[in-house]
N, C-alpha and C positions, 0 to 999 in steps of 0.2 A: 969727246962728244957726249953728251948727257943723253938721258935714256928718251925722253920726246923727243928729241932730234933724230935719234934713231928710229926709234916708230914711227914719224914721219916720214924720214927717205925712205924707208921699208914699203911703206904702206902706199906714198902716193902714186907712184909710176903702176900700182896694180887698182888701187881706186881711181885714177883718173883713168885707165883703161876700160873698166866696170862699166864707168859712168858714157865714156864715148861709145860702147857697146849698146848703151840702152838709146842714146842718139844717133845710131844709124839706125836702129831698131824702129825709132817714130817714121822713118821715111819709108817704110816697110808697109805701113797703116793705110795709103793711099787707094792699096787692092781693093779695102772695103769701099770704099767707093765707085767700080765699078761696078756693072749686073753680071758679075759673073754666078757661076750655079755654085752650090758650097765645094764640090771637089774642084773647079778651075777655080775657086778662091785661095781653098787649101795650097792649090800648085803654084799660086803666081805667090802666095805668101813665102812660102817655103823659100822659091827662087830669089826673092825681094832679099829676104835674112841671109842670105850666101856669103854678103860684108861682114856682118855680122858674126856667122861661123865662124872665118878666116882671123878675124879678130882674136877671139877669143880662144882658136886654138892655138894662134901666137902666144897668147898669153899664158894659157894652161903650160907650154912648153918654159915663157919666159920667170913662170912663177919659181920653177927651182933652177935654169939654167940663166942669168939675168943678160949675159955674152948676147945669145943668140936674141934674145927681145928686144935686146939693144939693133942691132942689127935685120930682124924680121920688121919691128915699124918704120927702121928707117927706110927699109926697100919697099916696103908697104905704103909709108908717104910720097917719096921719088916715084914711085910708078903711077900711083892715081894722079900726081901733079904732070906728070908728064903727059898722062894721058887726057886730061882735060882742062889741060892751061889753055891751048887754043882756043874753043869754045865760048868755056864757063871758067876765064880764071879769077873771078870773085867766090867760087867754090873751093880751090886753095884752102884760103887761110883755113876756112870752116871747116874742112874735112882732112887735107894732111898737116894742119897744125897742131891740131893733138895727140898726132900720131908722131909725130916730131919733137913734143917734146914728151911724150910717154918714150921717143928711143934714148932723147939724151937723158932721163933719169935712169933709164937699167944700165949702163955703165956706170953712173956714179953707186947706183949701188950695188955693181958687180966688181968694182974699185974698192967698196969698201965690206965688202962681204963678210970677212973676218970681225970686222967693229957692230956689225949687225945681228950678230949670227955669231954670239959667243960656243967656243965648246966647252961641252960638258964636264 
């Protein structure tokens, strides 16, 4: 495997994580639109971002263990899907697809760790 390919697997299951982190983050934006007072702005915002968190401490976890990121988005897509297939499942694809496949690339690169991640 050549060295772009590596920094690709390396890098995309945590830039494409980034990236769906800043798009749960826009659905968050709506609070401004209510008349709430600046502290039940601050609150409903805070509460809105809690996907958000969750995401990202997944990741913070998956950035050096890749096993478990593998695993935390994929029970992270199965639950939101499960929980709102009923409903809204044209929400699906949008919201646990990229959490789906941000889990199938942290196996491939917890698979190939060693090729990634030369030692010293």
């Amino acid at each position: 495997m050549n060295t772009p390919s590596k920094r690709l697997l390396f890098w995309a299951p945590r830039v494409i994580c980034i990236t769906f982190a800043i798009f749960l983050g826009m659905f968050a934006l709506d609070v401004f639109s209510e008349s709430y007072g600046f502290w039940k702005t601050v609150a409903a915002l805070m509460i809105h971002l809690v996907p958000v968190y969750i995401v990202l401490a997944v990741l913070a976890i998956a950035w050096r263990w890749e096993w478990i990121g593998a695993a935390g988005f994929a029970g992270l897509a199965l639950w939101y899907a499960k929980g709102v297939w009923r409903h809204h499942s044209n929400w699906v694809a949008a919201i646990a697809g990229p959490m789906a496949l941000i889990a199938v690339l942290f196996p491939v690169n917890w698979l190939k760790h060693d090729e990634l991640r030369p030692r010293p």
